[in-house]
Structures are given as C-alpha cells and as structure tokens.
C-alpha positions in Angstrom: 0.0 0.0 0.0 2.8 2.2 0.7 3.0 5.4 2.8 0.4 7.6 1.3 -2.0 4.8 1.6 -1.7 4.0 5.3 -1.5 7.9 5.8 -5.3 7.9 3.9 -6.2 4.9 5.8 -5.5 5.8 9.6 -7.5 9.3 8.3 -10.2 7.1 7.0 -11.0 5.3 10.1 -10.5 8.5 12.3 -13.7 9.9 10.6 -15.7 7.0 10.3 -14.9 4.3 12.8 -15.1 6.6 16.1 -18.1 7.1 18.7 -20.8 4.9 19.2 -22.6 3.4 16.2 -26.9 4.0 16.2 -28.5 0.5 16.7 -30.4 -0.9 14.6 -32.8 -3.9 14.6 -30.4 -6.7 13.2 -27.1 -6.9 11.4 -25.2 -10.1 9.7 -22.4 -10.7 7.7 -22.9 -12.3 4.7 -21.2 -14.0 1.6 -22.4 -13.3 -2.0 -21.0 -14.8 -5.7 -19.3 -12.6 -8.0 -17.9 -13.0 -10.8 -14.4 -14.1 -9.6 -14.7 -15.5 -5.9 -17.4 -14.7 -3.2 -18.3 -11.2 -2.1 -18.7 -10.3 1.6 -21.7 -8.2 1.9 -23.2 -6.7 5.4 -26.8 -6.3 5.7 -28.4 -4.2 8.2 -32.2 -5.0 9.6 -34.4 -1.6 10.7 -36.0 -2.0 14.3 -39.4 -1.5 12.6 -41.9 -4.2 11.1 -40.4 -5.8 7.6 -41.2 -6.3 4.7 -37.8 -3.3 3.6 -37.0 -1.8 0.9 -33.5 -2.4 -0.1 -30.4 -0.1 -0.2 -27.3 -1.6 -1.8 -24.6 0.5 -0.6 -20.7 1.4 -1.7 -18.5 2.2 0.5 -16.0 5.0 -0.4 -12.2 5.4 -0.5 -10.9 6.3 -3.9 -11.0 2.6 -5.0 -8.2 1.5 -2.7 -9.5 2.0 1.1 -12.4 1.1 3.1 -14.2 -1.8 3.8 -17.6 -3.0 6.1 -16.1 -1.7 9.4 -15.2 1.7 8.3 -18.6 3.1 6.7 -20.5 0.5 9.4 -21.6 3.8 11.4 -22.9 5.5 8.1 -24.6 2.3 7.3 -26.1 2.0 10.4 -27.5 5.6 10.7 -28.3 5.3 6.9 -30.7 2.3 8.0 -32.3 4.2 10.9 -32.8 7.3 8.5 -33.8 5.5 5.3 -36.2 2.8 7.0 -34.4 0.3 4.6 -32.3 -2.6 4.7 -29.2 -1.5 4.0 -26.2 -4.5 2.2 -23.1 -2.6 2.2 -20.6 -4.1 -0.2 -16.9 -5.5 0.4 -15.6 -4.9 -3.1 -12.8 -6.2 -3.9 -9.6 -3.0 -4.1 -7.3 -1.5 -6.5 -4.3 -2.1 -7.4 -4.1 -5.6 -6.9 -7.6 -5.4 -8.3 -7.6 -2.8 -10.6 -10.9 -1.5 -12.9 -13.5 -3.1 -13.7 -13.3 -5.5 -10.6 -15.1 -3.1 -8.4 -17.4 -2.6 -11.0 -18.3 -6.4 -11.4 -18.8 -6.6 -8.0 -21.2 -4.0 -7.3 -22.9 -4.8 -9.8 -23.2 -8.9 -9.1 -24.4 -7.2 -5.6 -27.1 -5.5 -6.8 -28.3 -8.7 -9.1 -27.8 -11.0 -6.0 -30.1 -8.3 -4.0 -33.0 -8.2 -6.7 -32.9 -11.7 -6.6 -34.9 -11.6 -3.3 -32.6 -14.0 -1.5 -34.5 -15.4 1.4 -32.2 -13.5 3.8 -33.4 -10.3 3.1 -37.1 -9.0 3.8 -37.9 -7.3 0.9 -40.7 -5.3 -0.1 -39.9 -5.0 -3.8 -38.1 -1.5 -3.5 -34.5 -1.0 -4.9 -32.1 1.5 -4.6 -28.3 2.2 -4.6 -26.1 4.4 -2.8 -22.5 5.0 -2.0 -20.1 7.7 -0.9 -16.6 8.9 -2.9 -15.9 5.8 -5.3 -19.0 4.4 -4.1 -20.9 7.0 -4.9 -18.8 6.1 -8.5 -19.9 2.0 -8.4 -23.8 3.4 -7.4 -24.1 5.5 -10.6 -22.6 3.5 -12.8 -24.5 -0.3 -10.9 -27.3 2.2 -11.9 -26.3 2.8 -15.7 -25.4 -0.8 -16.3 -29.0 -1.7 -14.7 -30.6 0.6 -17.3 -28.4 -0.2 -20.2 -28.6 -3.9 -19.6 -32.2 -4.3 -18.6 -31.0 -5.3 -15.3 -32.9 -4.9 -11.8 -35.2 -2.1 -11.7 -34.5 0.0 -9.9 -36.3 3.3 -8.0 -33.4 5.5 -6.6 -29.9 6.3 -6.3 -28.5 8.6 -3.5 -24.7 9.5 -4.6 -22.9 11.4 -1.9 -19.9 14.0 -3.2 -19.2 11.3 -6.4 -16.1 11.1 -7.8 -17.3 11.1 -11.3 -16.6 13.8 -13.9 -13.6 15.5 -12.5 -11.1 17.5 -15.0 -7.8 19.2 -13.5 -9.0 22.7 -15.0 -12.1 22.4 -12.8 -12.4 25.7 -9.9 -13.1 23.0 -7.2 -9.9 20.9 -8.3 -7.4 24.0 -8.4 -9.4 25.8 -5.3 -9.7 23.2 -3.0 -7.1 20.2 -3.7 -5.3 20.4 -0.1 -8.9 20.4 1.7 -8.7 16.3 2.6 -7.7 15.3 -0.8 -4.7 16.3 -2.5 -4.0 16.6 -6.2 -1.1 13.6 -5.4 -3.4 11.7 -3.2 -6.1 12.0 -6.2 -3.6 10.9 -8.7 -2.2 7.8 -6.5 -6.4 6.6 -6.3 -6.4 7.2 -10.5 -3.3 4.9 -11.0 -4.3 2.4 -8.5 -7.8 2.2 -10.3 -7.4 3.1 -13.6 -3.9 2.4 -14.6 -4.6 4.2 -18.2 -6.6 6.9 -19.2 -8.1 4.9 -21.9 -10.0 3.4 -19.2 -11.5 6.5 -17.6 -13.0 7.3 -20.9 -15.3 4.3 -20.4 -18.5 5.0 -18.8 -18.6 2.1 -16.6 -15.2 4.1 -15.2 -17.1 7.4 -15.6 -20.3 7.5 -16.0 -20.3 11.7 -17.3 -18.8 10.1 -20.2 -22.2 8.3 -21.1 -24.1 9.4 -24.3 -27.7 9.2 -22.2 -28.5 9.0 -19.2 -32.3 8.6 -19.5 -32.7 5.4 -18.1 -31.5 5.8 -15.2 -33.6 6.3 -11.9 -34.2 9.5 -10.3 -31.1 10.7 -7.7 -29.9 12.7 -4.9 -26.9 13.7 -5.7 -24.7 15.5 -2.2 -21.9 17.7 -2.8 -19.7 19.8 -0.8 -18.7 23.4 -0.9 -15.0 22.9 -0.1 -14.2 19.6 -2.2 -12.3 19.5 -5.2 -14.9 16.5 -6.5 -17.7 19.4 -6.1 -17.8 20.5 -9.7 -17.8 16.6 -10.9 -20.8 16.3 -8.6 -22.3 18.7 -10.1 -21.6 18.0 -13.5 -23.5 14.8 -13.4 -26.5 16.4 -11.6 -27.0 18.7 -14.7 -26.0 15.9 -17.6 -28.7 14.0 -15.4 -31.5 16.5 -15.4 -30.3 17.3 -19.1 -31.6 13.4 -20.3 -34.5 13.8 -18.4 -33.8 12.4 -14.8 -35.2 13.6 -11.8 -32.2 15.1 -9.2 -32.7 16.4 -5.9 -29.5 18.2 -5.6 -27.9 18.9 -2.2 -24.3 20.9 -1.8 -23.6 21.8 1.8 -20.9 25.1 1.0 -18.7 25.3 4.7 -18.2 21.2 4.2 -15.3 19.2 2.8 -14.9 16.3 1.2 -16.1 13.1 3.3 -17.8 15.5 5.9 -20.7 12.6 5.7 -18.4 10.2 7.5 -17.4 12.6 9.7 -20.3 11.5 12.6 -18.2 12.1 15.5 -15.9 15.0 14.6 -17.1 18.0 16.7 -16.5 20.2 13.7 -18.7 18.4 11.4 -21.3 16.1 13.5 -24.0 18.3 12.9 -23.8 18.9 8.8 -22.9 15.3 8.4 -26.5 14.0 10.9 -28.5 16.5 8.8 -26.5 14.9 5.9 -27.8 11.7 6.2 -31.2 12.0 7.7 -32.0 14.4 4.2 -30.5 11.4 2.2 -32.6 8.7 4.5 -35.8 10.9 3.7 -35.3 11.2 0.1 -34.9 7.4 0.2 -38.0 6.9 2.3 -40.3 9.3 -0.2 -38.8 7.4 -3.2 -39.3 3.6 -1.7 -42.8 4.5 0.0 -41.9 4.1 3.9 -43.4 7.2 4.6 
C-alpha cells in the first residue's frame, strides 16, 4: 500500500470508525458470488416491522481504502434514517484489483439483492447508494441496470461522487489540499485506472455516457470545499439534461467526506443532517413514509 496509503487509511478510520454506532434492529455478515470469488456483503435490519426496501450500498475510499467496518456507522444511521435494509458491499480493491473489478462486484451485488434471496425482507423496492468511489460504483451499478435491462431500480443517493472530474475544474485547483490532495487523487487514479483509456469508459465514468435517460431519479450531495464538487455537479446537470429527476444537495462550509465525519465536533452536525436528508429522500422514493 505504501506510505500515502496507510497515511489515507488511519484518516479514514478516524472519521468513520469513532463514537458509538446508532443500533439498529439486526445486522449479519454475509457471503455473495461474484464473478471471480465470493463477495462479503453486510446487511443491516431496521427496528421496525419488515417487509424493507433495499439499499445496496458502496463504501468509499478512492477505489483503494475502506471496507464493512469503516462506513458500518454510516450504514447503520443510513438504515435508521432511510427505513431500509441496508447491504453494504466488500468490493474487492485497486491495485491488486484494478478497474472493472469493483465494478463487477457492485454490480453482481445489486443482481444478488434483486434476486430476493430469502435473507433479506424485501418489499420489492431497490435503490443504490455510496459515498466517494462508491458513490462512482452506485451510478454507474445504476447505468449498467438501465443499459442492460437489469434490476429495476427506484433510486440512487450519490454522496460527493467522484465522477466527472477534469484538472481545469475551480473546485480541483481551489480546494485540492482540503482532505484530498492533487497527489493523493492521482495515486487513487493509478491504483484504479492504470490508463486513461480506461477513464473514458462510462462504466469508469459514468459523465462520459451518451444518455442517461434510463437511469432512476437521484440525490446527488456535494460539498462546498471539495475539489470533487464540480464533478458532482456536472452529473446532476447531464442528469437533469436526459431527463432524470435530481434532488441536488451541496452543503458550502463542508469538505470532502464530511458525511463520514459523525463524530468530529466540527462536522457532526452537517454530516446528521447529511444523512437523515438522504434517509428521507430514500423513504419518499421507496414508500416508507
């Protein structure tokens, strides 16, 4: 992993692993199929009465970092929130598993979920969602759904995306140093991507699709102070543009993974009023209110 790696790491599970974690009504650990080996996948029960909606959800960290146990307070609160059953997804990681691994494996996720596998109580309702990368892997699960007449499904909630982002972009020259750096951002592309042939492909990118129209409606998050902002928001617009309904959210004093950030005294607040808007679009689109 090297230096810069661990460095992102230990920062990682600073935001998202400290404080205690919301309870919910059940949780188990799980193994799915994928294309090249099993999957492990977490699903998280609401303390309500089932049948749930479902929630596949990808965790973030540029492709390289994160796993169940670093987003598990996110997914927990997410499932109080939302009023769905939440599966978070153990992709497998760049760069011993470069692009499209990730993408097979969200993607065999979200199959296995629509399946209606006997361990989760579900009501018919799908959606996607994922933060950073994963908000990446839930927008492009949701264009290869749409493209290949896959699951159908009725939302996807994409927190500050990393889709669509160009150097000559103001948020990447303004506000590269504010979490991310430009070299941090460029050590995730070559773990990932390894050539820039392969961003060009929309199942890397999904801005770089020619329409968008099949694709369910969104809420797409992005923060004022991340240099991912203006990729964010480039996909709202080139969503709204083919025809898709966007609830857009940007919260302007906030960086880049302020979401995660559930126990940081500087951010608790944005990142619980964060969420609980992203748990009540998810409720209005999946009828649990």
């Amino acid at each position: 992993m090297g230096a810069r790696g661990i460095r992102l790491l230990e920062k990682l599970g600073t935001w998202l692993q400290s404080g205690d974690p919301p309870a919910v009504g059940a949780v188990a650990d799980l193994s799915i199929s994928g294309s090249d080996g099993d999957i492990d996948v977490r699903r998280y029960r609401p303390d309500t009465a089932g049948p749930y909606p479902t929630v596949v959800f990808y965790h973030g960290g540029g492709f390289v970092l994160g796993n169940l146990d670093t987003h598990d307070h996110l997914c927990r609160l997410l499932t109080v929130e939302s009023d769905c059953e939440v599966v978070s997804v153990d992709y497998r990681l760049a760069p011993e598993h470069p692009f499209p691994a990730a993408v097979e494996d969200a993607y065999a996720a979200l199959e296995w979920a629509a399946d209606d596998p006997a361990v989760l109580d579900r009501d018919g309702g799908l959606a996607v969602a994922g933060d950073s990368a994963g908000g990446n892997l839930a927008a492009v699960a949701a264009l290869m759904a749409a493209e290949r007449g896959g699951p159908g499904l009725d939302y996807q909630a994409l927190v500050y995306p990393a889709v669509g982002t160009r150097e000559d972009q103001p948020s990447m020259q303004e506000y590269a140093g504010y979490v991310l750096s430009e070299a941090d951002m460029r050590w995730f592309d070559r773990c990932y991507y390894g050539s820039e042939v392969h961003q060009r492909n929309p199942y890397a990118d999904p801005t770089r699709a020619c329409d968008l129209s099949g694709v369910p409606p969104a809420t797409v998050v992005t923060a004022g102070f991340d240099p991912l902002r203006d990729g964010g928001i480039s996909y709202a617009r080139k969503l709204v543009g083919d025809g898709v309904s966007v609830r857009f959210r940007n919260y302007p004093s906030m960086v880049h993974g302020f979401v995660g950030m559930l126990s940081e005294s500087e951010g608790v607040e944005r990142a619980h009023e964060a969420v609980e808007a992203i748990g009540e679009d998810l409720r209005v689109a999946l009828d649990r209110d």
